[in-house]
TORLO-564442 format. One record per residue (C-alpha): x, y, z; residue in three letters. Coordinates in steps of 0.02 Angstrom, whole numbers, padded with zeros to 5 digits, always signed. Layout:
BEGIN
XYZALA ...
END
This chain:
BEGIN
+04657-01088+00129UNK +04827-01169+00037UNK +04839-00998-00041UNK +04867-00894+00128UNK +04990-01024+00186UNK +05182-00997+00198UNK +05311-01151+00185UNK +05357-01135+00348UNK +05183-01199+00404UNK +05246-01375+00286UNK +05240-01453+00126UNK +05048-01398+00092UNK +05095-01226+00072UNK +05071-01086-00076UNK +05201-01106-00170UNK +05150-01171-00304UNK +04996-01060-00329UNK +05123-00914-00329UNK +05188-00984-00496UNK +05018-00988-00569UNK +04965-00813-00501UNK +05136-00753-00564UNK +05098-00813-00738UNK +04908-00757-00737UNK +04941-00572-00668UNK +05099-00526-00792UNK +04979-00597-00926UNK +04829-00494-00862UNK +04929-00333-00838UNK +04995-00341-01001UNK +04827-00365-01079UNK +04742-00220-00985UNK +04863-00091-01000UNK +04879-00160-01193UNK +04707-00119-01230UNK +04719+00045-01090UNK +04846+00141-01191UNK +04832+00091-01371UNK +04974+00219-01434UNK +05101+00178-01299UNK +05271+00092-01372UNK +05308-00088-01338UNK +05460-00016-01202UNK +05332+00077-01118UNK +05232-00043-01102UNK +05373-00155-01038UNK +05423-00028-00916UNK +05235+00002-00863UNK +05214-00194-00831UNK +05346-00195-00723UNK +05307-00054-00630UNK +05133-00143-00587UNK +05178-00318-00550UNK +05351-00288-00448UNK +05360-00346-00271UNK +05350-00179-00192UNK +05186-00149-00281UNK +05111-00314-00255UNK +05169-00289-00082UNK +05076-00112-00080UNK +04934-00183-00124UNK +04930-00326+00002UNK +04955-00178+00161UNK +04792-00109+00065UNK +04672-00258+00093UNK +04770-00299+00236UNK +04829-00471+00177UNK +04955-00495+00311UNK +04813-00536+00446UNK +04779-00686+00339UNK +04932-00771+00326UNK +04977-00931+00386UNK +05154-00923+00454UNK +05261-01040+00540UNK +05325-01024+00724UNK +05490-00946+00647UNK +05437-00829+00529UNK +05316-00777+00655UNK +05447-00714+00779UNK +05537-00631+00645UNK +05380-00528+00585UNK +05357-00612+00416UNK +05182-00557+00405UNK +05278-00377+00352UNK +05411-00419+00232UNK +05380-00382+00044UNK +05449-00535-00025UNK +05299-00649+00087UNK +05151-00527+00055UNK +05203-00500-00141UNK +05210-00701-00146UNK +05042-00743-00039UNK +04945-00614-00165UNK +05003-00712-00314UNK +04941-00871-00230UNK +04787-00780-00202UNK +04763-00722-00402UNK +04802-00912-00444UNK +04673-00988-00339UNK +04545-00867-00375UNK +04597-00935-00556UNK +04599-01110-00528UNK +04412-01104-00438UNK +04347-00998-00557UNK +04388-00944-00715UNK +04515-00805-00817UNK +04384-00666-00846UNK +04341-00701-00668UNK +04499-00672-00618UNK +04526-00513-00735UNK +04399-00438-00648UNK +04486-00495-00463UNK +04637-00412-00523UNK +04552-00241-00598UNK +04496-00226-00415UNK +04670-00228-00339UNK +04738-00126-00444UNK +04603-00010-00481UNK +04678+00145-00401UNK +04834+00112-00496UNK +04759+00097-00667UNK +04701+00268-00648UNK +04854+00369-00625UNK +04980+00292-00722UNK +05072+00355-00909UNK +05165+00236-00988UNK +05291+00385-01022UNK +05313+00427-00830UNK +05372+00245-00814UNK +05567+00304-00801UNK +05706+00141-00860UNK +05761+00046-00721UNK +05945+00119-00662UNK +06041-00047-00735UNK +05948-00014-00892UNK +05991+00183-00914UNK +06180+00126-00871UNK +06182-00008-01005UNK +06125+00098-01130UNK +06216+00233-01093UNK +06372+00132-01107UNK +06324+00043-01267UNK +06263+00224-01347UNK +06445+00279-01319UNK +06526+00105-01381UNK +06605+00068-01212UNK +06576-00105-01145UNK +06425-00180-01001UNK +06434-00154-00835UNK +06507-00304-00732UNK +06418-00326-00584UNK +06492-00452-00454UNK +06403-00519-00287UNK +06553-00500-00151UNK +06453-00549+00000UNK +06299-00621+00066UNK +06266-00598+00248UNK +06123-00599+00376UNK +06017-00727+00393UNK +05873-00806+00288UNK +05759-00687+00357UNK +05852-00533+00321UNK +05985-00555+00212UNK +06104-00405+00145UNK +06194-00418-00014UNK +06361-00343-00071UNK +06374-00305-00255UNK +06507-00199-00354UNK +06501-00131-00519UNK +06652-00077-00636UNK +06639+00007-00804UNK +06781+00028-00917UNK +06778+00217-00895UNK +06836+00228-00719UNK +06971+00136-00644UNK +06892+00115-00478UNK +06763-00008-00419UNK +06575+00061-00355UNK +06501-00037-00229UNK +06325-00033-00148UNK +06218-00139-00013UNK +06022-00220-00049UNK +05923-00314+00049UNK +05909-00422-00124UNK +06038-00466-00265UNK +05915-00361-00382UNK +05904-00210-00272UNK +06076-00202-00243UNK +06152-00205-00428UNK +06007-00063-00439UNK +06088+00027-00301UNK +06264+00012-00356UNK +06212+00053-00546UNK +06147+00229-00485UNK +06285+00264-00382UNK +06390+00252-00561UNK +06254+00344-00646UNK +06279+00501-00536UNK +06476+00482-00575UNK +06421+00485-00754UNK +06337+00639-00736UNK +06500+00720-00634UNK +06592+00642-00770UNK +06515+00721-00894UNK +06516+00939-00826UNK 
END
């Protein structure tokens, strides 16, 4: 099945499905947890979406119907142990929610979806959903009338496969410059906007 195969198998690969599943299951998620928690504020709801279709979760949920046994992967990525990186299983399950789309139907793939994430729908509150840590910094900072964070990638290394990224933050109420490590540009500007966050808080006694 296209949808189970990686590009390192070739050009027939899932990629493309991942786009459509992408768009279908932030559309779906929004609608459910819409209609789920009618009182819930629009941030909360923001906050809750993203919770639900982030990489680690869709990632999660792969381990759970043990995707990775399924996936087509290419003499490289096998060696390296694709089949258990977040980033391949997150993408191969959005393949799978588009072409369960594209040979079927939406509702049909509503209901696909309310399967996954069944277990999840039940034990989430919108208000539990805590800002992300670049968020609470940025509005902290713009509460107090000081200016954004500047974050700044400094280095790149490893390889395709594993790469590591560098990224410092500064904020115009220290003089020195935080730096933190993430295996992605995302997760490291979340690393390093925590590590100022905890200043903050020493900062602030």
């Amino acid at each position: 099945m296209q949808a189970l195969t990686h590009r390192s198998i070739g050009n027939k690969n899932n990629e493309r499905l991942e786009y459509l599943g992408d768009a279908i299951l932030g559309f779906v998620i929004a609608d459910i947890i819409y209609q789920q928690f009618p009182t819930a504020s629009e941030g909360e709801l923001t906050r809750l979406r993203a919770s639900l279709v982030k990489g680690e979760k869709l990632a999660e949920i792969s381990r759970h119907i043990e995707l990775s046994n399924e996936i087509k992967l290419g003499i490289g990525e096998l060696k390296s142990g694709g089949w258990r990186r977040d980033s391949i299983l997150a993408n191969t399950l959005e393949a799978l929610i588009g072409a369960v789309y594209l040979d079927s139907d939406i509702e049909s793939c509503r209901n696909f979806i309310l399967k996954l994430y069944k277990i999840h729908l039940e034990n989430i509150d919108p208000s539990d959903i805590k800002k992300d840590a670049k968020t609470q910094l940025q509005e902290y900072l713009q509460s107090r009338k000081h200016q954004v964070p500047i974050y700044q990638v400094l280095s790149e290394t490893g390889s395709s496969h594993e790469p590591e990224f560098t990224v410092s933050c500064k904020i115009d109420l220290f003089d020195e410059t935080v730096i933190a490590i993430g295996k992605s540009k995302r997760k490291a500007e979340q690393a390093v906007a925590e590590q100022v966050i905890i200043m903050l808080e020493s900062y602030e006694k």
